[in-house]
C-alpha positions in Angstrom: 192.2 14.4 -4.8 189.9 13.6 -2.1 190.2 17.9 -0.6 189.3 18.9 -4.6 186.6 17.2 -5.3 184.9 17.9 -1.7 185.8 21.7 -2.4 184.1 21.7 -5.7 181.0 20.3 -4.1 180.9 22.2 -1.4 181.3 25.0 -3.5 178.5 23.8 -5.9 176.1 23.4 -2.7 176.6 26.6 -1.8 175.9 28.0 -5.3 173.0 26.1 -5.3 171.9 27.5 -1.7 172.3 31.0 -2.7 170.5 30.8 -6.1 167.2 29.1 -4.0 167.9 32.1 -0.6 167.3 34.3 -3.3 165.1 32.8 -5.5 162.9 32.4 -2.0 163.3 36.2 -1.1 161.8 37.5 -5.0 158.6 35.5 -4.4 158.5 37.1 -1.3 158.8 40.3 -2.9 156.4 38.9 -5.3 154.0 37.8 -2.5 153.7 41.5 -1.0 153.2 42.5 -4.4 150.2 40.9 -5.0 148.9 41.0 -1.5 149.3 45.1 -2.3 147.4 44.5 -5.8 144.7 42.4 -4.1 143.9 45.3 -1.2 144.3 47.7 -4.8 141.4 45.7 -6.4 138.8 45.6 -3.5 139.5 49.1 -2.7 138.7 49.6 -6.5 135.7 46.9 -6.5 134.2 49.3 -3.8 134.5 52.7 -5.5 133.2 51.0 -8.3 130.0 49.2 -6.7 129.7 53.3 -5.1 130.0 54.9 -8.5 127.1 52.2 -10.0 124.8 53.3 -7.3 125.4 57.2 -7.8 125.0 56.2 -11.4 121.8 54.9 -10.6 120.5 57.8 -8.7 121.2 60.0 -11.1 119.4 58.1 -13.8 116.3 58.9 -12.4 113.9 60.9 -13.4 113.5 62.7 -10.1 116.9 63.1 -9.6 117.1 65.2 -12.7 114.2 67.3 -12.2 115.0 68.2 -8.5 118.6 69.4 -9.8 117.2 71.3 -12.9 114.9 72.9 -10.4 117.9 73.4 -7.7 120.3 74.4 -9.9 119.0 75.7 -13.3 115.9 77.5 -11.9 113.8 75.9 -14.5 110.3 75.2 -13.6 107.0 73.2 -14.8 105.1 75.5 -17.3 102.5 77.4 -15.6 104.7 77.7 -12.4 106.6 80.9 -11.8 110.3 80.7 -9.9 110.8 83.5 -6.9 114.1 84.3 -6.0 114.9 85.7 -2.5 117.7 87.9 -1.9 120.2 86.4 0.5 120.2 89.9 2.5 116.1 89.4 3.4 116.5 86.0 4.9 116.0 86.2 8.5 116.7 82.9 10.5 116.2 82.8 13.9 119.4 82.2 15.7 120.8 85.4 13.7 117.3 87.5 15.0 119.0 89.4 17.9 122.7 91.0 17.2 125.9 90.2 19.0 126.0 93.2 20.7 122.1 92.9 22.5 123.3 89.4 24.7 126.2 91.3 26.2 124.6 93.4 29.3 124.4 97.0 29.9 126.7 97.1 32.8 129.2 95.2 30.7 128.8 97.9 27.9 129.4 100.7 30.4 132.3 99.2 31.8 134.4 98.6 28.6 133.4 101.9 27.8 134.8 103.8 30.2 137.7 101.3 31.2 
């Protein structure tokens, strides 16, 4: 009588035991969870505090002129816009071709060999 009821309890401990092993590992789970929501929300909090000051530049008055200027080619009335060709642009590391920095001996030579 005595080998029963000490089976049934230990049997009921161990029930016990399992159902708080596992009710401890789901609040782990639970705790990486919302550690992983928590690093969500402050990366969101900073795109968001990012997006307010863009938001805020663009409001401006300046802002929105320099880009209709930029990218509309509008202009202030009695101002004329002048558009240069790309090919007529001359900038200064582009001056000399290639071919002029490689010297005349070095010309000669891959020509003939």
């Amino acid at each position: 009588m005595k080998r029963i009821i000490f089976a049934i309890l230990v049997f009921s401990l161990s029930l016990v035991i399992v159902g708080l092993a596992r009710s401890i590992y789901d609040l782990w789970k639970k705790q990486d969870l919302v550690i992983s929501y928590q690093k969500q929300l402050v990366k969101q909090k900073n795109e968001n505090q990012t997006l307010k000051q863009k938001l805020s530049l663009t409001n401006n008055p300046k802002f929105v002129e320099q880009q209709a200027r930029d990218n509309l080619f509008l202009s202030k009335p009695g101002e004329q816009n002048i558009l240069i060709p790309s090919g007529l642009l001359i900038s200064s590391s582009s001056a000399r071709p290639i071919e002029d920095l490689i010297p005349n001996w070095k010309k000669w030579w891959n020509l003939f060999f």
